[in-house]
C-alpha positions as CSV (number, residue, x, y, z in Angstrom):
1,X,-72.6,-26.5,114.3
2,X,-74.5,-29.3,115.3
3,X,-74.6,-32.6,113.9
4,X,-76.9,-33.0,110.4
5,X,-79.2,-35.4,110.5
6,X,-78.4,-38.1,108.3
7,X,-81.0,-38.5,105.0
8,X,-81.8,-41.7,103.9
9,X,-79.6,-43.5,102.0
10,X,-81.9,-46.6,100.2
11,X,-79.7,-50.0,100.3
12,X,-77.6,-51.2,97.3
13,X,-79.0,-54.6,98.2
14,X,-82.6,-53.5,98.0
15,X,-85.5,-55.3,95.3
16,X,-84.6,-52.7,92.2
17,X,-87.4,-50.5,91.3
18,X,-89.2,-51.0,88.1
19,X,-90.3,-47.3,87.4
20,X,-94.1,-48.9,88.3
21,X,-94.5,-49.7,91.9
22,X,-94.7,-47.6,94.9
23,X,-91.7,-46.8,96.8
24,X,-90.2,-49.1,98.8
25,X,-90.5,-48.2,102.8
26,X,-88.6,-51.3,104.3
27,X,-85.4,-49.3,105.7
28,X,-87.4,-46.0,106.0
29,X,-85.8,-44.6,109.8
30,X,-88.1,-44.5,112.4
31,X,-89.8,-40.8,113.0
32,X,-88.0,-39.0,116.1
33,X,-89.6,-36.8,118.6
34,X,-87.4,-34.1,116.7
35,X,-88.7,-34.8,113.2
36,X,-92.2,-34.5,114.8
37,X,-91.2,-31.5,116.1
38,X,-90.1,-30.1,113.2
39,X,-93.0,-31.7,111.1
40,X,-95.3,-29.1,113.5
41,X,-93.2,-26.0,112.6
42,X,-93.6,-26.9,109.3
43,X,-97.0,-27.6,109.7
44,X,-97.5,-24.3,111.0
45,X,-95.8,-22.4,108.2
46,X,-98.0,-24.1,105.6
47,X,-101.3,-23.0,107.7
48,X,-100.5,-19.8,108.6
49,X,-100.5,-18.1,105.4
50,X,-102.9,-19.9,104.3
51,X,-105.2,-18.5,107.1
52,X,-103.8,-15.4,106.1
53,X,-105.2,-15.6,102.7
54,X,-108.8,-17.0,103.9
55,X,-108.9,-13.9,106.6
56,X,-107.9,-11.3,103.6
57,X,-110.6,-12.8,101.4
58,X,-113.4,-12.4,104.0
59,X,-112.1,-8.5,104.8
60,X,-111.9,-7.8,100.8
61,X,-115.5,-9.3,100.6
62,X,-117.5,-6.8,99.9
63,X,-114.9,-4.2,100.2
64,X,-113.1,-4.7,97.2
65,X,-108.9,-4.8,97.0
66,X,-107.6,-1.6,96.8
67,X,-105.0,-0.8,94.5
68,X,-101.9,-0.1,96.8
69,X,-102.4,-4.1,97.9
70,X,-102.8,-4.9,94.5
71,X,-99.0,-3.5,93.4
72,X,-97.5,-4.3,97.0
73,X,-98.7,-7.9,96.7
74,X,-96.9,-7.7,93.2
75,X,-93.7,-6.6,94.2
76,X,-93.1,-8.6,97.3
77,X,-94.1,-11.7,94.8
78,X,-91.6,-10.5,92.1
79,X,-89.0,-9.5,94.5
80,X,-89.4,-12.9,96.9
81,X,-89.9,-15.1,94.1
82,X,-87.2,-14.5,92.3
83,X,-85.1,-14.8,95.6
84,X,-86.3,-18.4,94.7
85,X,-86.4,-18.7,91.5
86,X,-82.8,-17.6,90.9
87,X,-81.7,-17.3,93.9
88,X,-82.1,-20.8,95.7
89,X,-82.7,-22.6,92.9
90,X,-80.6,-21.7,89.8
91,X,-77.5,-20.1,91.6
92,X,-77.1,-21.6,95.2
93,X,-78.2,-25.4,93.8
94,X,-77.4,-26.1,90.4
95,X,-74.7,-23.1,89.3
96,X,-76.1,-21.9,86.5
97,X,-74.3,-18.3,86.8
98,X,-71.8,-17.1,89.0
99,X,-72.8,-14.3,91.2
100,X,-70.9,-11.0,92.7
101,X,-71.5,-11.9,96.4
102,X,-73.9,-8.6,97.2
103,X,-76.6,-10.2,94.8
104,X,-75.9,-13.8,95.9
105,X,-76.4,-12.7,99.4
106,X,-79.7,-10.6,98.2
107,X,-81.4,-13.1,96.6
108,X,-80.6,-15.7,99.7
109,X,-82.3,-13.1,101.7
110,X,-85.4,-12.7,99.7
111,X,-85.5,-16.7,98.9
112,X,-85.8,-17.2,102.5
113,X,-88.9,-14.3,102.7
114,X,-90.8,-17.2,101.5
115,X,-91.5,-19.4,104.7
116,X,-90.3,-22.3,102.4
117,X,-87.2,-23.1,105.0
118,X,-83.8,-22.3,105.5
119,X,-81.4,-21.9,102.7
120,X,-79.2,-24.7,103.3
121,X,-81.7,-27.4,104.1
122,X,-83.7,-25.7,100.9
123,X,-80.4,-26.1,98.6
124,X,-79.8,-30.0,100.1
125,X,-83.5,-31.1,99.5
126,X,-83.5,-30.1,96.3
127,X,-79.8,-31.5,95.2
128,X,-81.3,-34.7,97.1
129,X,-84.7,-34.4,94.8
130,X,-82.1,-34.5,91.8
131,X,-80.1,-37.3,92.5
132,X,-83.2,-39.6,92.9
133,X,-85.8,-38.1,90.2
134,X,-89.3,-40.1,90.6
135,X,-86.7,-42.8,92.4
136,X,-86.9,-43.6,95.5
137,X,-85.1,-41.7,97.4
138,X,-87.0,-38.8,96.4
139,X,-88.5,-36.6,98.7
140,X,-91.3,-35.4,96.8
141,X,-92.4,-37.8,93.8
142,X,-95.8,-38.5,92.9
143,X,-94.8,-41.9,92.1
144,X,-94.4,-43.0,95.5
145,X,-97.1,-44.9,95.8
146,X,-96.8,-46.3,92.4
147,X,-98.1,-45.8,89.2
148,X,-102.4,-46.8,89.5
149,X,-105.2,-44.3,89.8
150,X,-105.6,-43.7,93.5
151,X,-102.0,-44.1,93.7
152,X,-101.4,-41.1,91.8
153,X,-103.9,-39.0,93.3
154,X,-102.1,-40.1,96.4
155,X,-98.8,-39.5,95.5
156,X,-99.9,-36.4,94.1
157,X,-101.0,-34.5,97.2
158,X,-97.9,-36.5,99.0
159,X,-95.4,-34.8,96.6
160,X,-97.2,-31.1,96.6
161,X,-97.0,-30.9,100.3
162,X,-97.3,-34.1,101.7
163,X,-93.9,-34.8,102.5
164,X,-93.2,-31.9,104.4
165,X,-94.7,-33.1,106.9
166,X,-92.9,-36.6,107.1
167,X,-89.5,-37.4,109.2
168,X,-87.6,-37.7,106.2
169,X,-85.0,-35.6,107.2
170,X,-81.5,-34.4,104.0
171,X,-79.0,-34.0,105.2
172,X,-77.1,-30.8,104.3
173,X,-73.4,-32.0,104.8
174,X,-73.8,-34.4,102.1
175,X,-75.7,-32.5,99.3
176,X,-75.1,-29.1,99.9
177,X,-71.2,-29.0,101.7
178,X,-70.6,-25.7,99.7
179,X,-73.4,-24.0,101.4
180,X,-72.4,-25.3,105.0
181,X,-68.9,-24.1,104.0
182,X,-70.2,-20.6,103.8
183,X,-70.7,-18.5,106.9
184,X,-73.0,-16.0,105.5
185,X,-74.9,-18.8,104.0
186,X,-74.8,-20.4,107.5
187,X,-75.9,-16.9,108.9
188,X,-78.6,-16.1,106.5
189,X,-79.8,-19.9,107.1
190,X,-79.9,-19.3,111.0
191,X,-82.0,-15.7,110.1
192,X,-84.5,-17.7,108.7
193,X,-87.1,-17.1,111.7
194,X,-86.7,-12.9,111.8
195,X,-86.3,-13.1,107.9
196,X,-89.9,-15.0,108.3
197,X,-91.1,-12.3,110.4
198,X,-89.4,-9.4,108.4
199,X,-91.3,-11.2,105.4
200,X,-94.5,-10.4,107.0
201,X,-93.6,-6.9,108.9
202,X,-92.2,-5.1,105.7
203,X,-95.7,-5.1,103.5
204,X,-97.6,-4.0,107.2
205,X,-95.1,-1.0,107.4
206,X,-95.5,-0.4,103.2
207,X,-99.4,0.0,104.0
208,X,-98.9,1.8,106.6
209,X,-96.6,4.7,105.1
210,X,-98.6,5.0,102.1
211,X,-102.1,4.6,103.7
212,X,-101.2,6.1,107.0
213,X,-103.7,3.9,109.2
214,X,-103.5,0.4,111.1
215,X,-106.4,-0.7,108.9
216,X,-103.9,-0.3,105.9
217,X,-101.3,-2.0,107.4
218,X,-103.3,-5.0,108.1
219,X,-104.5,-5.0,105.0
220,X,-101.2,-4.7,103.3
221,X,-100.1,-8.0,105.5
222,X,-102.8,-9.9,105.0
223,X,-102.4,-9.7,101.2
224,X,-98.6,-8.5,100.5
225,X,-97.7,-11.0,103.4
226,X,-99.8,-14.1,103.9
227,X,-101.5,-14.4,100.7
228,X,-98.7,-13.6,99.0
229,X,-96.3,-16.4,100.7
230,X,-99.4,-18.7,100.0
231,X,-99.6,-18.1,96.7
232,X,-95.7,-18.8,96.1
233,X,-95.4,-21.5,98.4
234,X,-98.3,-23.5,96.1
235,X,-97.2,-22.6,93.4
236,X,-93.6,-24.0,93.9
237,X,-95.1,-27.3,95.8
238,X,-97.1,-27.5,92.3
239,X,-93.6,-27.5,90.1
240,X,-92.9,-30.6,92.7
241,X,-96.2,-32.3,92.2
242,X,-97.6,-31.2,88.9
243,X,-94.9,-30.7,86.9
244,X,-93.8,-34.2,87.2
245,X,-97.5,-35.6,86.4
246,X,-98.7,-33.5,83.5
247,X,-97.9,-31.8,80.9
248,X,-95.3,-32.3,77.5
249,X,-91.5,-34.3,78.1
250,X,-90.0,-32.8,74.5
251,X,-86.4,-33.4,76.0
252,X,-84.9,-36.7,77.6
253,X,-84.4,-36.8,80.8
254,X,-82.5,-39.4,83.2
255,X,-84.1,-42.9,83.7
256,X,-87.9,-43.1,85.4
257,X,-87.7,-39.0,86.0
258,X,-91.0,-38.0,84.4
259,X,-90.3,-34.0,84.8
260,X,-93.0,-32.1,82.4
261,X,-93.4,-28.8,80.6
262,X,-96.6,-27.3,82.4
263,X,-97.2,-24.0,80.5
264,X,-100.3,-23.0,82.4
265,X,-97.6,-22.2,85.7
266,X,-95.2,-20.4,83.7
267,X,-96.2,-16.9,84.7
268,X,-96.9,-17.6,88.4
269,X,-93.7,-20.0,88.8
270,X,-91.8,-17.4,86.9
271,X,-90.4,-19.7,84.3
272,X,-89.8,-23.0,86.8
273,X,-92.8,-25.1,85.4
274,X,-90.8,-25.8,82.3
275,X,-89.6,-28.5,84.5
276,X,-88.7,-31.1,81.7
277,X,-86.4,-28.5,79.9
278,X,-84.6,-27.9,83.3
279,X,-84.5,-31.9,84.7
280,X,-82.4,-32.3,80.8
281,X,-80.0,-30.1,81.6
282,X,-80.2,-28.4,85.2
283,X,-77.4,-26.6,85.3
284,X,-79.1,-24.6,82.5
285,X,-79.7,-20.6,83.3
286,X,-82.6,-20.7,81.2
287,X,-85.6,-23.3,81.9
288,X,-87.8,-22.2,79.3
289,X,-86.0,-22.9,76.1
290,X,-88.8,-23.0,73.5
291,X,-89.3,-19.5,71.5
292,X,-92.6,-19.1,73.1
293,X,-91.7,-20.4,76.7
294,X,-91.8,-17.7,78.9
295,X,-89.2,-17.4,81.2
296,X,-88.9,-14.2,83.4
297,X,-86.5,-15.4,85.9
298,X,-84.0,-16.5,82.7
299,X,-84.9,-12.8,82.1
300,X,-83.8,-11.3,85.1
301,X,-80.4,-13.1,84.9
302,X,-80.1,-11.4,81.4
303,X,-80.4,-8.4,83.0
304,X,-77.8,-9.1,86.0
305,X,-75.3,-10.7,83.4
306,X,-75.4,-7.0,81.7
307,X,-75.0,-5.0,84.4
308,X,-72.2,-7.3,85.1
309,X,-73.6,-8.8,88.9
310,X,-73.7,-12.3,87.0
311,X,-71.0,-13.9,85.1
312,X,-70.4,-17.4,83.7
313,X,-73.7,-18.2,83.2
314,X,-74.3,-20.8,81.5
315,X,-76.9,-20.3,78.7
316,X,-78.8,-23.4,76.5
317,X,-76.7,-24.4,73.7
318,X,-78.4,-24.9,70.3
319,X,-76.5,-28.5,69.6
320,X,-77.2,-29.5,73.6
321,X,-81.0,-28.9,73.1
322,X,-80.7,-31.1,69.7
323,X,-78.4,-34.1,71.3
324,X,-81.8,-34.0,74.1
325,X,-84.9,-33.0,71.7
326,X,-87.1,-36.0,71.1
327,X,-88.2,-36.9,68.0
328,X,-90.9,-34.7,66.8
329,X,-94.6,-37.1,67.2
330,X,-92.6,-39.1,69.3
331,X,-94.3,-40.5,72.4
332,X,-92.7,-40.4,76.0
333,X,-90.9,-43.1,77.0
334,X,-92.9,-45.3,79.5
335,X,-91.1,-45.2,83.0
336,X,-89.5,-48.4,83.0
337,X,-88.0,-47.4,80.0
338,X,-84.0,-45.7,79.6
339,X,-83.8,-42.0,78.8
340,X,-80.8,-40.2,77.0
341,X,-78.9,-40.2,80.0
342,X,-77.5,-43.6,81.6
343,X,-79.1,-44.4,85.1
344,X,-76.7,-43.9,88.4
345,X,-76.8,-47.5,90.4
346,X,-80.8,-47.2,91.1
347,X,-80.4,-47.6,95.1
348,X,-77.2,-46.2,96.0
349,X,-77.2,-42.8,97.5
350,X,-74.9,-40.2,95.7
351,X,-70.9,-39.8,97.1
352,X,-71.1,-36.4,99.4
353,X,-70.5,-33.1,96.8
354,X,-67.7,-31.0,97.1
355,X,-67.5,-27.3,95.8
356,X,-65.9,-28.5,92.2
357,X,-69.0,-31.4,91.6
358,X,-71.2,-30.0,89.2
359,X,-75.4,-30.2,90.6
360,X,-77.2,-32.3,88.8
């Protein structure tokens, strides 16, 4: 394989950050005519289905949306969504279950049907987002530019998609070795294009079988494809922005990471907006751990754990959620203040993982 770009690391011997002001930039590496090329491929994958969604509006209007859009559109979210959900994000980057390799490889398939990138780099940005919670080193914090009105609102649109369009590049053979390990990982990484295209061709051929003319097809991709992949892609770029700017923080979390509890996404992120619960204990199967905290992807691992496709899953444990449950009327912490968990040196970049490290 090619050599990894290499993310950057913040100095040891840089000012310490206070939890307050923005980010600092002095060390930042300088962009590269490849990050700017990839920053216009990603460009282009944000736009596109968002196009997509703008020309299946103005073909509905006055039309109406048929049915057969309506449950195709439905199932390609469910079934792409939770290639996410629990796919990328609760088996390949924290661990929370153990999968037979059939599903693992499934759900890395329909995670990647997503246009939200490759596995790999997927798995390593998030791990990297971990490490340095609302620190820099972050990728995607709304704290960046500090803590002020118009800094927030800044930081805001910078951490919902913002950054994916800056030369920041993660490495992947420092935070996600496993995953470069892997061949099929590797090969369902480097599928990522047709898998892209697959993600798009599949609903057309859906309409097209059932409503047996190109105008039902195109249809079919233009709202079980591109408005679909729109719709995810916001709404996970929302866990990133939102959901660590408002909303409830009823468990600790590590120093200056200000994950929330966002209930209003908790459908449509299929349980991820419980972010707070998860940044307390990531490794958790189970995000949503409140009785009324709707979870469906923590429902669909029930489901695999019984028909025995997941084991060792790793489920929230009454006296962990007590050891991290803040007092009840008790206000957040403000940022520059310690959480539960003691702080890693606040400018060093993590050692590289290995397959026995658990993610954080």
């Amino acid at each position: 394989m090619p050599d990894q770009p290499t993310a950057f690391i913040p100095s040891q011997h840089a000012a310490p950050y206070d939890g307050m002001a923005p980010f600092p930039s002095r060390g930042q590496p300088r962009g590269t005519a490849g990050g700017r090329a990839r920053a216009s491929v990603t460009a282009a994958i944000v736009a596109v289905p968002f196009g997509g969604l703008a020309a299946a509006m103005w073909l509905a209007w006055g039309h109406g949306l048929s049915l057969t859009d309506i449950l195709l559109a439905v199932t390609f979210y469910l079934i792409t969504g939770l290639g996410v959900t629990v796919g990328f994000h609760r088996l390949l980057t924290h661990r929370a279950f153990t999968a037979r390799r059939p599903l693992r490889i499934a759900l890395a398939i329909a995670g990647s049907m997503t246009f939200q990138g490759d596995v790999i780099g997927w798995v390593a940005i998030h791990r990297r987002h971990h490490a340095f919670a609302d620190r820099p080193g972050d990728p995607h914090s709304p704290y960046r530019y500090g803590t002020g009105l118009t800094a927030q609102l800044r930081g805001l649109a910078d951490a919902h998609a913002g950054w994916l369009l800056r030369d920041d590049p993660t490495s992947p053979a420092r935070y996600a070795p496993d995953m470069v390990a892997d061949p099929v990982m590797r090969a369902v990484s480097a599928a990522f294009p047709a898998l892209c295209a697959a993600s798009l061709a599949l609903p057309a051929a859906a309409g097209w079988l059932i409503g047996g003319t190109w105008q039902a097809a195109l249809a079919a991709m233009l709202w079980a494809g591109l408005a679909r992949i729109a719709l995810l892609q916001h709404v996970t770029w929302s866990v990133n922005s939102l959901c660590h700017l408002i909303g409830t923080r009823p468990y600790t979390t590590r120093r200056y990471d200000r994950a929330t509890n966002f209930w209003p996404l908790a459908l449509l992120s299929l349980g991820e907006s419980w972010h707070n619960g998860h940044h307390s204990d990531p490794a958790c199967a189970r995000h949503g751990v409140g009785a009324r905290e709707v979870d469906v992807s923590a429902v669909v691992i029930r489901v695999f754990e019984r028909l025995g496709w997941a084991t060792a899953v790793h489920w929230p444990s009454p006296a962990r959620l007590a050891a991290r449950r803040r007092p009840t009327g008790s206000r957040s912490p403000s940022p520059s203040q310690r959480h539960a968990e003691p702080a890693r040196p606040q400018l060093a970049g993590p050692a590289p993982l290995t397959a026995a490290d658990p993610i954080r």
